[in-house]
N, C-alpha and C positions, 0 to 999 in steps of 0.2 A: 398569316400568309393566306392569301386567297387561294382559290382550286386552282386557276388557271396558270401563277408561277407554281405551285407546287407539280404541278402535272409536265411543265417546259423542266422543271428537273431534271423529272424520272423521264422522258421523253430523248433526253441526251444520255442517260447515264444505263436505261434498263436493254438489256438486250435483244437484239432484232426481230428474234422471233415474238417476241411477245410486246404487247402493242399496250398504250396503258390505256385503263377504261374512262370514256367520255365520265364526267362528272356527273351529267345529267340524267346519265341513264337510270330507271327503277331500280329497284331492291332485288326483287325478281333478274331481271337482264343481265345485273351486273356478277350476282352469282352464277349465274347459267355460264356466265363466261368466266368465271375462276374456277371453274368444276371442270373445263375445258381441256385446262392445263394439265398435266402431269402433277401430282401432289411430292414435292421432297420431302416434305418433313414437317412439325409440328414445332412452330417456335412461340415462345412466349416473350415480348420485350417490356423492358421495363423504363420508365422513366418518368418525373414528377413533372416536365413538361409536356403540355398535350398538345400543344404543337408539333413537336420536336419527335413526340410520337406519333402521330397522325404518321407525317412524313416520312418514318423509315417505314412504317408500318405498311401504307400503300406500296413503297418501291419494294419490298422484300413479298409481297401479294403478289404483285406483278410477276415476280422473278419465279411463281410456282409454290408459294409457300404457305401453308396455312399457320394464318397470326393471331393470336391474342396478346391483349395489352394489360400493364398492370401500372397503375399510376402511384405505388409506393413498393416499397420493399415484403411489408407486411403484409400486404394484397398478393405479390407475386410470390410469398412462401404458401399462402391459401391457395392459388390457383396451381403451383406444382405439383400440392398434394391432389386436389381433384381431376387435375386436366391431365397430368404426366405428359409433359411438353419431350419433344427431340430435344433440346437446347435452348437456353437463358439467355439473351442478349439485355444486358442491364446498364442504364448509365449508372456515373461512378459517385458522383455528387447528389446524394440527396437527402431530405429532411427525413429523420427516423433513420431506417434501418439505408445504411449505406450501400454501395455494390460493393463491395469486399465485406462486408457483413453480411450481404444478402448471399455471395458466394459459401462462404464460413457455412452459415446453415445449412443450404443447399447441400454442401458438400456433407454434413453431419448426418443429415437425416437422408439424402437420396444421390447416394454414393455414386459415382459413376456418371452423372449428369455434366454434359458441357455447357462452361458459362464462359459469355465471350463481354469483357465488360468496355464500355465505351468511356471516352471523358475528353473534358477541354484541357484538362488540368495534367497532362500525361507527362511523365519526361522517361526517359531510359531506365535509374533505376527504377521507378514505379512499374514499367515494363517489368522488370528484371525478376524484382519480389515478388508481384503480383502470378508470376509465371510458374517459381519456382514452389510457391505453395497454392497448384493445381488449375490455376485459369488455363484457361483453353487457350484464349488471346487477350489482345490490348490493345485498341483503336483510338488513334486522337482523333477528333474533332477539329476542322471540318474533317468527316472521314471520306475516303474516296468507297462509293459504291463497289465496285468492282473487285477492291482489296475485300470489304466486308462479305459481300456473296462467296468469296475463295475461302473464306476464314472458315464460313458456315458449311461450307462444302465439304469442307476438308475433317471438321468436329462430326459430322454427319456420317463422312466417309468410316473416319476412326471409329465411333463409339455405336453406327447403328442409326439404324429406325425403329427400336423395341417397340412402342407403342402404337404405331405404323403397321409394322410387321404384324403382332400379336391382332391385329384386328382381320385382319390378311385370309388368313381359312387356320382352321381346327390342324390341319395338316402341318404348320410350320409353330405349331403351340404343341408340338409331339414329346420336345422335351422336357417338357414340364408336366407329361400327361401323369405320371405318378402321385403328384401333389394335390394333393385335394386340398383345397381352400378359396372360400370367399373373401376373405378377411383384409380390408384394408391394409393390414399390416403385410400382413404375408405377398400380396400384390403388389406395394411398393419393395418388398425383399427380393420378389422374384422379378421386377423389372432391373434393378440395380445388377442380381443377379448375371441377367441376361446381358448386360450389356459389359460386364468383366470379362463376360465368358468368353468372349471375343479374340481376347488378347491373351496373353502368357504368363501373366504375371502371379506371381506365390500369392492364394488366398487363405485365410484364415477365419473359419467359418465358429463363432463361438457361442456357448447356447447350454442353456441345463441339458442336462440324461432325460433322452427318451423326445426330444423335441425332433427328430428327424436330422442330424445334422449329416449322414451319409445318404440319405436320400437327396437331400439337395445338392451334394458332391457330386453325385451321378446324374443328377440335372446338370449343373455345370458342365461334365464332361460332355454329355449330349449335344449343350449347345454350343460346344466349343469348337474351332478348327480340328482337335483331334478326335471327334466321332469317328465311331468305326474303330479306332486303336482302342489297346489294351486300356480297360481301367483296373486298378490292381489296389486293395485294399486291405491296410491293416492294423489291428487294434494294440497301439504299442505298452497299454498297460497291461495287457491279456496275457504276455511271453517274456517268459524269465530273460533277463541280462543277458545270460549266458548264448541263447538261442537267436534273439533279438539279433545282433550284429551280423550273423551267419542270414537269419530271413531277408535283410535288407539286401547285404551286399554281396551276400554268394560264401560259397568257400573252395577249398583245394581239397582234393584227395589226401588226407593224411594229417588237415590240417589240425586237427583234434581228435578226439577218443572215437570213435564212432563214425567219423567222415569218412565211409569206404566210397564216395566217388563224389567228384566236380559236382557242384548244387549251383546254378546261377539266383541270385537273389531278386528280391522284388522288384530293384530298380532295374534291372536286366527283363524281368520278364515285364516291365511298364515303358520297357524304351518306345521312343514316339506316341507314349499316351500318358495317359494319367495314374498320378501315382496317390490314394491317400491315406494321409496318416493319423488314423482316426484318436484319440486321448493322447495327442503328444505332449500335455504337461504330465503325460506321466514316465516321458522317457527317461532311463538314468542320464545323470550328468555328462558320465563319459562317453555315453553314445552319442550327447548331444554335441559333443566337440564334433565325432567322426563325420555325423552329419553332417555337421554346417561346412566341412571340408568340402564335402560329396558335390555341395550346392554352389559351393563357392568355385570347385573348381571343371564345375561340367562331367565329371568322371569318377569310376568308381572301382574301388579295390578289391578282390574278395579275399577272405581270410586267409592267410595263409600263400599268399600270389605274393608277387612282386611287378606284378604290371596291374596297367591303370586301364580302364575300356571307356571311352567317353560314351557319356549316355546324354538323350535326349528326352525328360520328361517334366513334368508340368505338374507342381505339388500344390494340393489341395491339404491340407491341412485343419484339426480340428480339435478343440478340448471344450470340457463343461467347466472346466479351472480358470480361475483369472489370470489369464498368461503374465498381465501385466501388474499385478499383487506377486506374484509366482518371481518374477523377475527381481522386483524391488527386495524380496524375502532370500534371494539366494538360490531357489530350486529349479531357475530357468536362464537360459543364458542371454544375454541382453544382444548378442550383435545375430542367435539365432532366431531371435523374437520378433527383430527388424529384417531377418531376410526371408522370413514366412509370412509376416504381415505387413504384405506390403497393400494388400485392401481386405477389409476385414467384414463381415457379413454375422450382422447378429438374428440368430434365429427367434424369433419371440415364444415364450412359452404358451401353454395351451389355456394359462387364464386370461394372458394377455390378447386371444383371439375366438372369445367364445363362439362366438357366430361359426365358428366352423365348424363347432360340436355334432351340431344334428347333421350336417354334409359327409363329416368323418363315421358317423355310426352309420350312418347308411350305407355306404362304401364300406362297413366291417361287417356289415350284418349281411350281405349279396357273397360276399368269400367266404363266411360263416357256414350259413345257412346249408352250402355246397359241401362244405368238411364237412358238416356234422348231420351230412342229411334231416333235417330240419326246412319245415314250411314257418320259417319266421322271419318276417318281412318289415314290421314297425316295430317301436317305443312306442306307447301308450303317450298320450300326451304330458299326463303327470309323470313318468317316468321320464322322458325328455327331460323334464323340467329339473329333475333331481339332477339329473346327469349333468347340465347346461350349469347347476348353482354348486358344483361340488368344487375344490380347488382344485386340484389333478396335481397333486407333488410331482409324481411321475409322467407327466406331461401323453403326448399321443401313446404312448407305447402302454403306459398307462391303463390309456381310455380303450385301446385295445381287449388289453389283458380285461376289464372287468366287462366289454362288449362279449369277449369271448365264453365267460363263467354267465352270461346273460341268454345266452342262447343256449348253454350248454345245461342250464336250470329249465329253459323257460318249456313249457309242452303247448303253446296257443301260436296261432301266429302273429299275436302282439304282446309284447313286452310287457308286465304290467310291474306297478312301480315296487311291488313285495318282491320281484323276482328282482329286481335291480340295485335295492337294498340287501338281498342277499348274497349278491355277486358283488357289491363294493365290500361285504364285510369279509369276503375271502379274498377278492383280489386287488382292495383298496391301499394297503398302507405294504404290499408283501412284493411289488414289483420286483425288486433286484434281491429277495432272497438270501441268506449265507446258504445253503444248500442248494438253490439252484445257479448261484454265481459259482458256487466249487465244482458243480459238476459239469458246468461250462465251461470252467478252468480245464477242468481235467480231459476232456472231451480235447478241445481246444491243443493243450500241451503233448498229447500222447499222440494225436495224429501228426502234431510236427515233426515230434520223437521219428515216429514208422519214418515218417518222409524222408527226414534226412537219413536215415541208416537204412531207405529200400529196404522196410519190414526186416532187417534184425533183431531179434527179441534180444537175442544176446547183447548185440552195441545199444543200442533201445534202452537196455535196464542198466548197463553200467552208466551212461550219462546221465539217468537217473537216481543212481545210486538205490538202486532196489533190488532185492535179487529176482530170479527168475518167477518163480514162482508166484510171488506177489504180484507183478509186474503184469502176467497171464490172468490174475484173478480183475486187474484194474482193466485190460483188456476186455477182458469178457462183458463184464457191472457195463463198459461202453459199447458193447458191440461192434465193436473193430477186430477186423482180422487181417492179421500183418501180410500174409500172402496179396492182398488188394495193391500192398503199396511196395513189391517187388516192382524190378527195372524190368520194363519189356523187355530189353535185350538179352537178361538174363533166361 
């Protein structure tokens, strides 16, 4: 097709304001004039004809849109991972990797991404399928311009300009300011991220111990519609059964041993925000029934009540467990596995993203430095290097912990690599402790205790089953004092 019918196309079909560019004009000219435009968005199109690409390519230019091309499937999984397009417009038929194949991947590796796939070959149910597992849209061929700009408007409108945006200023990159990482990986997590966050929908964020999985929760929340609302968080392996039911969903005066007054639960104090539920393959079974009731049915019961409060909030969810091993095994329930994850977000561990090494110790050692009154500012270069080639079982929280025994060793203000082998041999393999896991237990369990029983020592120790006296000596070893956690009004 020569310039001149291609250009009488788009000349009937692109919209009034925008005029489409003489063919003749320079290189130079012709961009001056598409930088003119208003940018919507960053699209990538696919297709093995390069005609047929040229063609949409200039009318969706025209229309304000910055385009790249990709003249196979394989080419445009390579260019989503480097470019991070707004949206995929892919034909449907091609040699290698096909567009419903090219979507499949898309969809695996950078979740959240609109793919809008084009074809000659289209009928209803291929409509139909193609929709129900995740295409954005379906276009037959001839397509009408005008349907397609609405499609792309609309995918755009839904899911975002993350990559647009994020370029935008430091100011709208706020919610992500906690995250330290360079890491290719982590940058495709947190664009995907970004663009869930948008929406409403149950995530399920999965990932070893100690990779940040509540950090990212609260990224999430940030950038979601409910900023500003409550985020409410909590560790469902951390709190016995018994207690567990009463934190979520509230209780009644009387409703058990120790309940001397009304407790609103966690979903009550997360209404209108975010609620998360950090190790939920460790919930018991029967809670996990109450749960899915909660979610299923918008509302929530507290102990010992007989009416229902509809709540409105937005579940973030997370375990280092394989929810989906967990499920197949018996210890997790199958219809609550699919009403939590309904997009699922894997954190990659800290061997998987070394390059962020020397970023994150930087960033530990300026927090450091400040605790511990300390002039230490680097790793020695060889020290680096040990730290960069070590595995980190324990992932950041880890790299933390032996950042932390490194400056707390170190008397120079650089790191040098004797001090750093010192500090992996204390804080290396010791992360999560039995001693310092039980005393976070107990720490953890005894301030719930005070809370629900407004610092009763008496109700306090019988739902503990402890007498008094123990009970004050467990108090004390924690430095907790039950007067703290009396009721104002009292």
């Amino acid at each position: 097709m020569n310039h001149r019918s291609i250009m009488d196309v788009f000349s009937s079909q692109a919209p009034h304001s925008i005029k489409p560019m003489h063919p003749n004009y320079p290189a130079q000219v012709t961009q001056a004039i598409q930088s003119m435009h208003a940018k919507k968005g960053n699209l990538l199109l696919v297709d093995d004809d390069p005609d047929l690409l040229k063609l949409l390519s200039i009318r969706l230019k025209a229309s304000g849109y910055v385009v790249s091309m990709a003249s196979s499937g394989n080419q445009a999984l390579s260019m989503v991972a480097a470019e991070r397009p707004d949206l995929v417009v892919t034909d449907l038929r091609m040699a290698g990797l096909d567009g419903m194949a090219l979507f499949h991947e898309i969809d695996r590796r950078h979740t959240g991404l609109p793919v809008i796939i084009l074809t000659a070959h289209g009928t209803i149910p291929d409509a139909v399928a193609a929709t129900r597992q995740g295409v954005f849209g379906y276009i037959t061929k001839p397509y009408d311009g005008n349907e397609l700009i609405t499609q792309i408007e609309r995918a755009l409108a839904l899911h975002g300009k993350a990559s647009v945006s994020r370029k935008a200023s430091l100011e709208e990159d706020s919610w992500r300011a906690e995250i330290i990482s360079q890491s290719p990986l982590m940058e495709d997590l947190l664009l995907r991220a970004e663009r869930v966050a948008k929406g409403d929908a149950s995530l399920l964020i999965q990932g070893e111990s100690g990779t940040g999985k509540e950090l990212l929760a609260r990224a999430l929340h940030r950038a979601s519609r409910r900023v500003g609302k409550p985020f409410v968080a909590i560790n469902c392996g951390a709190i016995p059964e018994t207690l567990l039911e009463s934190e979520l969903f509230g209780h009644k005066k009387g409703a058990f041993t120790g309940a001397s007054a009304d407790h609103n639960g966690l979903f009550m104090e997360a209404h209108t925000g975010t609620l998360f539920l950090d190790e939920i393959g460790d919930m018991p079974l029967p809670l996990q029934v109450k749960l899915l009731r909660v979610l299923e049915a918008r509302e929530v019961r507290a102990v010992g009540s007989t009416k229902t409060v509809p709540i409105d909030v937005r579940i973030i969810s997370a375990s280092h467990h394989d929810l989906l091993q967990a499920k197949a095994d018996g210890g997790f329930r199958e219809d609550l596995y699919y009403r939590l994850n309904v997009v699922t977000l894997n954190m990659p561990t800290l061997r998987d993203r070394r390059e962020d090494i020397p970023l994150l110790l930087n960033h530990f050692l300026k927090k450091l430095a400040v605790r511990y009154e300390k002039n230490v500012n680097t790793f020695s270069p060889d020290a680096l290097e040990i730290m960069v080639a070590a595995p980190w079982p324990g992932n950041v929280r880890q790299l933390y912990n032996v950042a932390e025994q490194a400056v707390a060793l170190s008397s120079s203000e650089i790191v040098a690599p004797k001090i750093v082998e010192q500090a992996m041999q204390v804080g290396m393999y010791n992360v999560d402790s039995f001693e310092e896991s039980r005393r976070r237990f107990e720490y953890d369990y005894l301030s719930r205790l005070l809370k629900l029983t407004e610092g009763s020592v008496s109700q306090a120790a019988k739902i503990a089953k402890r007498n008094r006296t123990e009970f004050y000596k467990l108090l004390q070893r924690h430095g907790l004092e039950p007067a703290h956690f009396k009721s104002t009004a009292d």
